[in-house]
C-alpha positions as CSV (number, residue, x, y, z in Angstrom):
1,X,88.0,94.7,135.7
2,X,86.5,92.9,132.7
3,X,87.5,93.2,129.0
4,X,87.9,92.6,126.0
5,X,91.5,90.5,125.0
6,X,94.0,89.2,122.7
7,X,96.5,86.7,124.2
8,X,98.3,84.2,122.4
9,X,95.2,81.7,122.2
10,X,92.6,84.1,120.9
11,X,89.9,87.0,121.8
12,X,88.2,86.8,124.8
13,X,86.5,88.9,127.7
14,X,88.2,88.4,131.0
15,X,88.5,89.7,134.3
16,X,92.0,91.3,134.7
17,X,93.8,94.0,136.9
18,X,92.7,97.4,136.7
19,X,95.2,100.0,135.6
20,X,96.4,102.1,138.3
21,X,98.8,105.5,138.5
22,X,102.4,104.3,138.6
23,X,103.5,107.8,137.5
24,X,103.1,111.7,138.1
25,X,101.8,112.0,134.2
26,X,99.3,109.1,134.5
27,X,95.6,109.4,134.1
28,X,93.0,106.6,134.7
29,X,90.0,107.2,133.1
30,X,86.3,104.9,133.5
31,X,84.9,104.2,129.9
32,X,81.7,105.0,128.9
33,X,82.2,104.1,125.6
34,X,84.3,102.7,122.7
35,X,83.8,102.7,119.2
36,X,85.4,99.8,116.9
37,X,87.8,100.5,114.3
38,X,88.7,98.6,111.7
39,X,92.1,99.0,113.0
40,X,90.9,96.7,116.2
41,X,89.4,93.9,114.2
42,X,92.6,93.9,112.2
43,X,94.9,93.7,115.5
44,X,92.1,90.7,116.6
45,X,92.8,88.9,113.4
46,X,96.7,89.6,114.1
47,X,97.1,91.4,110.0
48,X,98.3,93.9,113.0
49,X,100.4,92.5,115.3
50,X,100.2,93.3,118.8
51,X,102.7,94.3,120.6
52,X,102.4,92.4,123.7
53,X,101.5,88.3,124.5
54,X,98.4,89.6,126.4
55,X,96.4,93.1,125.4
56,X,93.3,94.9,125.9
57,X,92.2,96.2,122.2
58,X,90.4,99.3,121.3
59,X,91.6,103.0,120.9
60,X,88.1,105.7,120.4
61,X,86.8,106.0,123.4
62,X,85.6,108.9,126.0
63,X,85.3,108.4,129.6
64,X,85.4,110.0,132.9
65,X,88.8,110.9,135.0
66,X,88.6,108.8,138.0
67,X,92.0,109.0,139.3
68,X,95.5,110.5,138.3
69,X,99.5,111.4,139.6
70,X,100.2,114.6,140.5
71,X,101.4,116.5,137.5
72,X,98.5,115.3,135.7
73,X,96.4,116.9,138.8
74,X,97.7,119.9,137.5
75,X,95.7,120.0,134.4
76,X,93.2,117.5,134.8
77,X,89.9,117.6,137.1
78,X,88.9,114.0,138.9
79,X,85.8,113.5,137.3
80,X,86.3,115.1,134.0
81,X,84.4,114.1,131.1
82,X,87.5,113.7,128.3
83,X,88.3,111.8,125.3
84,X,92.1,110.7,124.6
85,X,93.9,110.7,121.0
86,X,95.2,107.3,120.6
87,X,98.1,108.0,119.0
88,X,101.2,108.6,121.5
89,X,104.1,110.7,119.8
90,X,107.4,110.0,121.6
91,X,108.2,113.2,122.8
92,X,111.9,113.5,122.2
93,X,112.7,113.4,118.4
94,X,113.3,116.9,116.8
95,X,109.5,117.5,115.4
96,X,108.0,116.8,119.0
97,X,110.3,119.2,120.6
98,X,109.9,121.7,117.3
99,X,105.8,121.4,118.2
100,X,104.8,119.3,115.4
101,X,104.5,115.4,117.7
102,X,101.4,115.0,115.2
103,X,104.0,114.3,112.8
104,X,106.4,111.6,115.1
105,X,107.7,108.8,113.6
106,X,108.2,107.1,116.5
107,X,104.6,107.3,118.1
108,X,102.7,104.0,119.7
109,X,99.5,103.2,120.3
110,X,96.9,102.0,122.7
111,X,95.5,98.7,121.2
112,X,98.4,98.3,120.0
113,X,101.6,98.7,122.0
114,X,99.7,99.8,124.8
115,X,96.5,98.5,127.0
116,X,93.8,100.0,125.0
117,X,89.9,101.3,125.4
118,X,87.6,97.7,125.7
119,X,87.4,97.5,128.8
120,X,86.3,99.1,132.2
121,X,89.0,101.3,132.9
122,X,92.0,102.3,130.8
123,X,95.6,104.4,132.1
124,X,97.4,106.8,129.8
125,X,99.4,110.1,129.8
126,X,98.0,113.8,131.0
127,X,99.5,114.8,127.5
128,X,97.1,112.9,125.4
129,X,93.6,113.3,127.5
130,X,91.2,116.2,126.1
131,X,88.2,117.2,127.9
132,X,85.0,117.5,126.2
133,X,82.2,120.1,127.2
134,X,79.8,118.7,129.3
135,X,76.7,119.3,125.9
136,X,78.9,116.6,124.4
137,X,78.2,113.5,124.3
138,X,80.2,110.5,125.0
139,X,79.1,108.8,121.7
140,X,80.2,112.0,120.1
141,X,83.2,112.0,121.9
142,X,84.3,108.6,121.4
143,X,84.6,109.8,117.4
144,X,86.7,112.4,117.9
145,X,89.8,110.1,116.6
146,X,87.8,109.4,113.3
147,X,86.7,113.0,112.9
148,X,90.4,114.0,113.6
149,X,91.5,111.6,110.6
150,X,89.0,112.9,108.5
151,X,90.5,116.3,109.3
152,X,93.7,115.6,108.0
153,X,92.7,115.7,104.3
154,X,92.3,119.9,104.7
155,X,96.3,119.7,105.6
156,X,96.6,118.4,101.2
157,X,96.7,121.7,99.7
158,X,93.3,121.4,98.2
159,X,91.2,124.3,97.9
160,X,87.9,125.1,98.3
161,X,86.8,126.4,95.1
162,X,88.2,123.7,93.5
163,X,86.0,120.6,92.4
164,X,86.8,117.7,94.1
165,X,85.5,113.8,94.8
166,X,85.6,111.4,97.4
167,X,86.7,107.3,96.6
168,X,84.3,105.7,98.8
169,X,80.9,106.0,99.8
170,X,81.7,104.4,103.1
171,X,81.0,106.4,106.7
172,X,84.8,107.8,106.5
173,X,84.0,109.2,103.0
174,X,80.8,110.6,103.9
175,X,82.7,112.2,107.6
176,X,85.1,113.5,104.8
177,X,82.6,114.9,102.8
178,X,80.9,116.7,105.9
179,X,84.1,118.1,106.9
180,X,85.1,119.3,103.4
181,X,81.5,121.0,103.4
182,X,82.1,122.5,106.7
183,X,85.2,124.4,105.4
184,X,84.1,126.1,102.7
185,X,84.3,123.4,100.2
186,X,80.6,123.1,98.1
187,X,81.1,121.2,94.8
188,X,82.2,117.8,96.3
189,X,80.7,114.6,94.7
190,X,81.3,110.5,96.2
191,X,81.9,108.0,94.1
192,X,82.5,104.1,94.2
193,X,83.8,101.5,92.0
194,X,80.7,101.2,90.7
195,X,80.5,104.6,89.2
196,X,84.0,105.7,88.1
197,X,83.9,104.6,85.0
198,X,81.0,107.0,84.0
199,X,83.0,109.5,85.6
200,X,84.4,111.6,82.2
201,X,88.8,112.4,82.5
202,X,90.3,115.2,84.0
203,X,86.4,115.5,85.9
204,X,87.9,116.7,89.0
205,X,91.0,119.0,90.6
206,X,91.1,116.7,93.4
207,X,90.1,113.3,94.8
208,X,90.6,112.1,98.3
209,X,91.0,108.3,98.6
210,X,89.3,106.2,101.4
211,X,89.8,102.7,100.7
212,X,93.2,102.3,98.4
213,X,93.5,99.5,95.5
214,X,95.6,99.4,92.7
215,X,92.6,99.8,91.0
216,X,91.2,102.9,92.4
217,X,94.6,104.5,91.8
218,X,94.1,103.7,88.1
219,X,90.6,105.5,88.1
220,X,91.1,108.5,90.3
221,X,94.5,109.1,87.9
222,X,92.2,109.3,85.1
223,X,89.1,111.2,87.1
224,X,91.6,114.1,88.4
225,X,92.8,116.8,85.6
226,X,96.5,117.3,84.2
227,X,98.2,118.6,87.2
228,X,95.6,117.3,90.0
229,X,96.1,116.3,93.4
230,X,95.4,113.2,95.2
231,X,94.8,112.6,98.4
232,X,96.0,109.3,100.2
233,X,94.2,108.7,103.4
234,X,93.6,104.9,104.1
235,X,96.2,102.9,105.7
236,X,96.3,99.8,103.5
237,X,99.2,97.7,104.4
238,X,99.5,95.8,101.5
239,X,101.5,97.0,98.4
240,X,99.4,98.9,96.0
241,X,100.2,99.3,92.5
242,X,100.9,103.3,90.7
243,X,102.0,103.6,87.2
244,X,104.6,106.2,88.0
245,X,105.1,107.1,84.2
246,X,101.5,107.4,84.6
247,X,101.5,109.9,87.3
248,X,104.8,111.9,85.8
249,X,103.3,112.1,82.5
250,X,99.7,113.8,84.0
251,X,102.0,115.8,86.6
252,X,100.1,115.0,89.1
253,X,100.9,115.5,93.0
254,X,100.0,113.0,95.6
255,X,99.4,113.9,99.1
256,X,99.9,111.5,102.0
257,X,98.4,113.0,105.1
258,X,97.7,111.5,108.9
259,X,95.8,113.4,111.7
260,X,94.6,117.1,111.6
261,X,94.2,118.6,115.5
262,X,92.4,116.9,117.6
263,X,91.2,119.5,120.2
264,X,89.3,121.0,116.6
265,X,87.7,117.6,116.3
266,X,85.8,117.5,119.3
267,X,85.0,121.5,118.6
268,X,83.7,120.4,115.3
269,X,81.1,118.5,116.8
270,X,80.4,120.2,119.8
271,X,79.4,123.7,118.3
272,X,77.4,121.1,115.9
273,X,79.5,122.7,112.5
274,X,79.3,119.2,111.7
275,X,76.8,116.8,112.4
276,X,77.7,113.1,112.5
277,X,74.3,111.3,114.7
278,X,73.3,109.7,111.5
279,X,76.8,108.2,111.3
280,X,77.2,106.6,115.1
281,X,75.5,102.6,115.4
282,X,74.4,100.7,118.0
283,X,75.9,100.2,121.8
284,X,77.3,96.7,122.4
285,X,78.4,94.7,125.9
286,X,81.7,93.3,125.2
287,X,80.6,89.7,125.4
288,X,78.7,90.8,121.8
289,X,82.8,90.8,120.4
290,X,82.5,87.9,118.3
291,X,78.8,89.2,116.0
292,X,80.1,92.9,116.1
293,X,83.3,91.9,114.6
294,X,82.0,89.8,111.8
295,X,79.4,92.3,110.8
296,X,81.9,95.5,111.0
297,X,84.0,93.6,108.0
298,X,80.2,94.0,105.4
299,X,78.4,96.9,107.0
300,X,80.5,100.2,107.0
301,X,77.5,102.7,107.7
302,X,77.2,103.8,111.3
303,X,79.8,103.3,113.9
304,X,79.7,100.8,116.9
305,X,80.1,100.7,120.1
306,X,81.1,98.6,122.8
307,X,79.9,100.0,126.3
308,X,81.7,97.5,128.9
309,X,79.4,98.9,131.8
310,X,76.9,96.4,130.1
């Protein structure tokens, strides 16, 4: 099959093995599509390192079940239309067997430790694969990992007759936004760098970060009232600087958060209690790699895709 690689001389489409069932939980499922995270473009510049010499990047994506072992069979229809959450607990440690694997510690992840979703065909366990109603689309269904992120924020202890702001006006602040909205949350406002310092103190109960800095900690600490909340949502891997003196003295409470449910992601969109067309880009062949990378790093408005049927 052809897709999209990192090996130890660079990116490049090639022609490889297709995946095939080795085991009674395995699924193979035939992409129809895969959106591109910054996550992937970070693995392909190796800020991420991958976890094997040669692997197939990409983690969003929905498909169509075109072979699986027989435990999966139990569960799973050849030829149902499903998405897959990316992000594989380990299934052992005392919150997966207390019900809480969204919380492992010890997870991996396809694109990352595992063969991931550029490419024609893609293997993973029964355990992770969700169908999607068939008035769902796969472009929908390819951003049920973003929409589950996004999701995550409602897990904070924030409230929804509290006044609140978003750090961001990127596509993960406005999904954020939409979500917030869709629960019951009405008095929501998005700000960037640009406007926070006309933004007056203690403006806001809440904020919800989307793209961390040492200096958007600064502002949001001074945004969000005595005894606020924030919300850290990004995944910034370098160190980022908080005045702790800063945030004792203003008593404020910072939430970390991850993943909200998945299978409520895809609900989301499919009874249309959120609406996210206006957020999903153009449909790429993987040979388009190189251009789609370099332009996801500037332009953060609708989502891409890469549809290796192309």
């Amino acid at each position: 099959m052809r897709a999209l690689l990192k090996n130890q001389t660079g990116i490049c489409v090639d022609t490889i093995p297709a995946p095939a069932v080795t085991r009674d939980d395995d699924v193979i499922i035939d992409i129809a599509l895969a959106g591109l995270c910054r996550t992937d473009v970070f693995v392909a510049e190796g800020r991420i390192p991958a976890k094997t010499p040669q692997l197939v990047l990409g983690h969003e994506f929905a498909g169509t079940v075109s072979a699986m072992g027989d435990a999966a069979a139990a569960r799973i229809k050849n030829g149902a239309r499903v998405t897959v959450m990316p992000i594989l607990p380990c299934g052992i440690c005392a919150l997966c067997r207390g019900g809480r694997a969204i919380s492992c510690q010890h997870t991996s992840m396809l694109g990352i430790e595992h063969d991931g979703a550029f490419g024609e065909k893609i293997r993973v366990p029964q355990s992770a694969v969700y169908t999607i109603p068939d008035t769902l689309s796969f472009r929908h269904a390819a951003y049920s990992e973003p929409v589950a992120a996004a999701l995550s924020v409602l897990k904070s202890g924030i409230r929804p007759e509290e006044k609140g702001v978003i750090y961001g006006n990127n596509r993960f602040g406005q999904l954020i936004d939409r979500i917030l909205r869709a629960y019951g949350f009405h008095d929501i406002t998005i700000v960037d760098a640009k406007d926070a310092e006309s933004v007056e103190d203690g403006a806001y109960d809440f904020a919800v970060e989307t793209l961390a800095t040492s200096g958007m900690l600064r502002s949001l600490m001074r945004m969000v009232r005595v005894q606020g909340r924030i919300v850290l949502k990004s995944r910034k891997h370098e160190p980022i600087e908080l005045v702790l003196a800063e945030a004792v003295r203003r008593e404020m409470t910072l939430s970390a958060v991850n993943y909200g449910d998945f299978r409520e992601s895809i609900d989301l969109m499919a009874s249309g209690k959120i609406i996210v067309d206006d957020l999903l880009g153009e449909e790429h062949a993987l040979e388009d790699f190189a251009d789609v990378f370099e332009r996801s790093k500037t332009h953060e408005t609708r989502k891409t895709f890469f549809d290796p049927r192309k």
